[in-house]
Short mmCIF file of the C-alpha atoms (twelve columns), coordinates in Angstrom:
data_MODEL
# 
_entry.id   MODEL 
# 
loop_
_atom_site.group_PDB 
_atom_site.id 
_atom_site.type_symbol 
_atom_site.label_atom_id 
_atom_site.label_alt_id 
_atom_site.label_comp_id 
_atom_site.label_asym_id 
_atom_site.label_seq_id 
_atom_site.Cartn_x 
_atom_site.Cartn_y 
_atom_site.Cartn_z 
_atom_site.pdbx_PDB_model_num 
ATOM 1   C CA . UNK A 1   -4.137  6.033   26.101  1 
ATOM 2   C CA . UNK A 2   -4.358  8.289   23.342  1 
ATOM 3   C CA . UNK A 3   -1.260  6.672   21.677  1 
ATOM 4   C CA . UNK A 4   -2.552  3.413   21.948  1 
ATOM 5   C CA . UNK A 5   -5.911  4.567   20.353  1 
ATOM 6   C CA . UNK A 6   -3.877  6.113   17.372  1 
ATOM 7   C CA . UNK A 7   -2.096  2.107   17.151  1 
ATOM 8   C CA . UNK A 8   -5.299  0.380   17.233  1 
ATOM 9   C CA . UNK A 9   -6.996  3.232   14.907  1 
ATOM 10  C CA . UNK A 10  -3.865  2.060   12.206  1 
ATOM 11  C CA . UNK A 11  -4.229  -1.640  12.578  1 
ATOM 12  C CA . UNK A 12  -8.072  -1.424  11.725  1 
ATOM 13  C CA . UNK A 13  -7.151  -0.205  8.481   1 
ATOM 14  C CA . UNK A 14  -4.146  -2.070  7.644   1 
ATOM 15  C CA . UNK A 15  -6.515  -4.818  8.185   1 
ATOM 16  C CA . UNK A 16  -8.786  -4.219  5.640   1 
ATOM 17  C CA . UNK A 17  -8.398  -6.363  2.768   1 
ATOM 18  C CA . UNK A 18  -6.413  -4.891  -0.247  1 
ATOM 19  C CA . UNK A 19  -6.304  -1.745  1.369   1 
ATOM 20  C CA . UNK A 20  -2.791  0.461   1.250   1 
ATOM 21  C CA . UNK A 21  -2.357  2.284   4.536   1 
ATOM 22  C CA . UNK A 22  -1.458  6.065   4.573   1 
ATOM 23  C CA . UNK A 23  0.058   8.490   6.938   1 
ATOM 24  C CA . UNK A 24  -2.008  9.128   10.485  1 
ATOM 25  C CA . UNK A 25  -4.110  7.221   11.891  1 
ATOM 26  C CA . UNK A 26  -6.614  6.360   8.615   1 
ATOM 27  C CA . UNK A 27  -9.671  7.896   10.706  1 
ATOM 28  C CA . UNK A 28  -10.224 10.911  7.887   1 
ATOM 29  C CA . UNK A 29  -9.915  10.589  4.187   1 
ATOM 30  C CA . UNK A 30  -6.143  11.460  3.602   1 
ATOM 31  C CA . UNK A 31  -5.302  13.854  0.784   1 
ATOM 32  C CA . UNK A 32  -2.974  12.748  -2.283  1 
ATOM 33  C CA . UNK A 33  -2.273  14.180  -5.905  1 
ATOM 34  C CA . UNK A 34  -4.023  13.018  -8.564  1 
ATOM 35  C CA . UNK A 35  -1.089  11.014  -9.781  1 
ATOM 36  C CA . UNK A 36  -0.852  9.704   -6.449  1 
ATOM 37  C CA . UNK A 37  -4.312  8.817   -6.397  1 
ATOM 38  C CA . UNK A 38  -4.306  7.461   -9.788  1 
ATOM 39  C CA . UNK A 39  -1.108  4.992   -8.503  1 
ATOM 40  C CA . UNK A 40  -3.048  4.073   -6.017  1 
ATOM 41  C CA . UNK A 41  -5.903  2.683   -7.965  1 
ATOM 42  C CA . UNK A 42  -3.690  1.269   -10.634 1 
ATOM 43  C CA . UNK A 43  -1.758  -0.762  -7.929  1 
ATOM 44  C CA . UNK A 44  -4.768  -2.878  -6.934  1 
ATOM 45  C CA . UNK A 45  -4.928  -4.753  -10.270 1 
ATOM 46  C CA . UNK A 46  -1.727  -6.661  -8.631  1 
ATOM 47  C CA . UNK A 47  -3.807  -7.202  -5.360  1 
ATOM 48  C CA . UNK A 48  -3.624  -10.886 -4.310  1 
ATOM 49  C CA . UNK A 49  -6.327  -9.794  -1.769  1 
ATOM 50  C CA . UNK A 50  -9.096  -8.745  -4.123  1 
ATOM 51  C CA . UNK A 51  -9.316  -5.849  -6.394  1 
ATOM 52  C CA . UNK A 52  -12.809 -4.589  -5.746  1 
ATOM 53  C CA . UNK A 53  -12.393 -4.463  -2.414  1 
ATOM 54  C CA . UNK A 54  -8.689  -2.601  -2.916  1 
ATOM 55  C CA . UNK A 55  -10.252 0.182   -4.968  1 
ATOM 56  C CA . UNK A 56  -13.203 0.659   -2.658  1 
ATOM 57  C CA . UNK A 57  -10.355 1.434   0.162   1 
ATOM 58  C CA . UNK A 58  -8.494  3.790   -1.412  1 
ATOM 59  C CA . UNK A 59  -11.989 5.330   -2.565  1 
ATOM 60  C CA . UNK A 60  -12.695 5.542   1.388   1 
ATOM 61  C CA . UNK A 61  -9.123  6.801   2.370   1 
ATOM 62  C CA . UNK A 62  -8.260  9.003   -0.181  1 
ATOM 63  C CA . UNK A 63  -8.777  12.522  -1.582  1 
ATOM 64  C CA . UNK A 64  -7.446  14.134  -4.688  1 
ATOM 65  C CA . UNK A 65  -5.866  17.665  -3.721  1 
ATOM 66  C CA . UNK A 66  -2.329  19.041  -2.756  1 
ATOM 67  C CA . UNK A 67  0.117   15.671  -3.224  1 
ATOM 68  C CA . UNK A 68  1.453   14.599  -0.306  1 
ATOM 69  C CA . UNK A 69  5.332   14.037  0.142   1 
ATOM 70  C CA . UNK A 70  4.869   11.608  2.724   1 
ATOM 71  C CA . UNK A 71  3.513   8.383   0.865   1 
ATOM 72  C CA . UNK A 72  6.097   6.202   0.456   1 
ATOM 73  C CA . UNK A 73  6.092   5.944   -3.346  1 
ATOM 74  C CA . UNK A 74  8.482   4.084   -5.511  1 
ATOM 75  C CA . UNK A 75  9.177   2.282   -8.918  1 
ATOM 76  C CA . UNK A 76  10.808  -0.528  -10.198 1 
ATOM 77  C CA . UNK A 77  10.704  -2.560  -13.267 1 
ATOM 78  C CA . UNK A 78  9.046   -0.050  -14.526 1 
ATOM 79  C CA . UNK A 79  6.201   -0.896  -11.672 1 
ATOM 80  C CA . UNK A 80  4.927   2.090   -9.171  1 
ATOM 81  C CA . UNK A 81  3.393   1.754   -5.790  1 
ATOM 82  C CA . UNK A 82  2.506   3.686   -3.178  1 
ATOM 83  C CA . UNK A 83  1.787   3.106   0.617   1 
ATOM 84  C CA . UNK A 84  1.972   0.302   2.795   1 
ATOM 85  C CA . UNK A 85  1.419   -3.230  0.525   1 
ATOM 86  C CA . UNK A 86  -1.212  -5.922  1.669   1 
ATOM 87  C CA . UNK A 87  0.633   -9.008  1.139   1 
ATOM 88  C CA . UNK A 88  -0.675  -12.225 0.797   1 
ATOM 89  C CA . UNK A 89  1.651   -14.762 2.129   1 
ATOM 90  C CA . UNK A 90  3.042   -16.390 -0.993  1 
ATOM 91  C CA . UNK A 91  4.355   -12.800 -1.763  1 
ATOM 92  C CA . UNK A 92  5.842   -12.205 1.490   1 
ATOM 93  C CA . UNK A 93  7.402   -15.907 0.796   1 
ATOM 94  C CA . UNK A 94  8.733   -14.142 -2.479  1 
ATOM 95  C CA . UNK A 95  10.169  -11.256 -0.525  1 
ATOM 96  C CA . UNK A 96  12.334  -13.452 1.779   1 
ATOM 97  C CA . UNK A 97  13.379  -15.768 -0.917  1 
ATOM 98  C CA . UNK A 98  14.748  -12.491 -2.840  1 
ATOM 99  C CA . UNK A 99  16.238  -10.805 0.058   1 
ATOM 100 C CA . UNK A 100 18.152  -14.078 0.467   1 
ATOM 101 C CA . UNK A 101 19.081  -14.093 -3.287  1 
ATOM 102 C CA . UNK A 102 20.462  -10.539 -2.218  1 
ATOM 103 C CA . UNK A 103 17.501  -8.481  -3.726  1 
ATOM 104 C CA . UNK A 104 16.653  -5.228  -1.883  1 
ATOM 105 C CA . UNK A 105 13.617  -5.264  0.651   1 
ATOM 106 C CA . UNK A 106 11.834  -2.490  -1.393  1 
ATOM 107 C CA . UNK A 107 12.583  -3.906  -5.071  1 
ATOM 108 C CA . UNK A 108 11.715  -7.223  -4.053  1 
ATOM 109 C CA . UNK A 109 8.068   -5.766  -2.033  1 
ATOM 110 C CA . UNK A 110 7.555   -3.973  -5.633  1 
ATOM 111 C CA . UNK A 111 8.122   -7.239  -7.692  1 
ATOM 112 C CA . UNK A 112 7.020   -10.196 -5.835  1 
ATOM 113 C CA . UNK A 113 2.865   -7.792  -5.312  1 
ATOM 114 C CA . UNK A 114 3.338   -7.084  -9.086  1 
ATOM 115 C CA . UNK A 115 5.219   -10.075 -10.628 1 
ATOM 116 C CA . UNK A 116 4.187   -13.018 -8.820  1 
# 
């Protein structure tokens, strides 16, 4: 019971619009760097899915204070995000067309939520 509580707990947040999901189950504020925090809000200007809304989540999930080595951060042309991406579905569309053109998963995540 408890793990399925800690699923459902995940899914409500993943499902709020523009938001980036973080480690645990997104019931407490989770604590970041500032530079991760910073990322964080920077990201949502790419945000198909509204970027009020996408700042106002990370407001709600995260805390600047010790940076933590578990958010999945990463860069590429010259583009940095961190956490779990909201896609909309012409990006995810983007992603498979670049996997097929033999573009990593991760680079092509990164590029189609900035780039497209």
């Amino acid at each position: 019971m408890k793990r399925f509580a800690a699923v459902a707990g995940l899914l409500v947040v993943m499902a709020i619009p523009g938001a980036t999901a973080a480690a645990g189950d997104g019931m407490e504020r989770h604590e970041v760097s500032q530079e991760q925090y910073d990322t964080l809000i920077a990201q949502c200007r790419f945000s198909d899915l509204g970027k009020a809304k996408c700042r106002a989540a990370v407001k709600r999930m995260y805390r600047i204070g010790q940076a933590d080595l578990t958010l999945d951060c990463r860069t590429y042309s010259g583009i940095t995000v961190c956490g779990t991406l909201q896609l909309s579905k012409s990006e995810r569309s983007c992603i498979r067309h670049s996997e097929q053109e033999g573009i990593p998963f991760r680079r092509a995540e990164v590029e189609c939520y900035a780039l497209s």
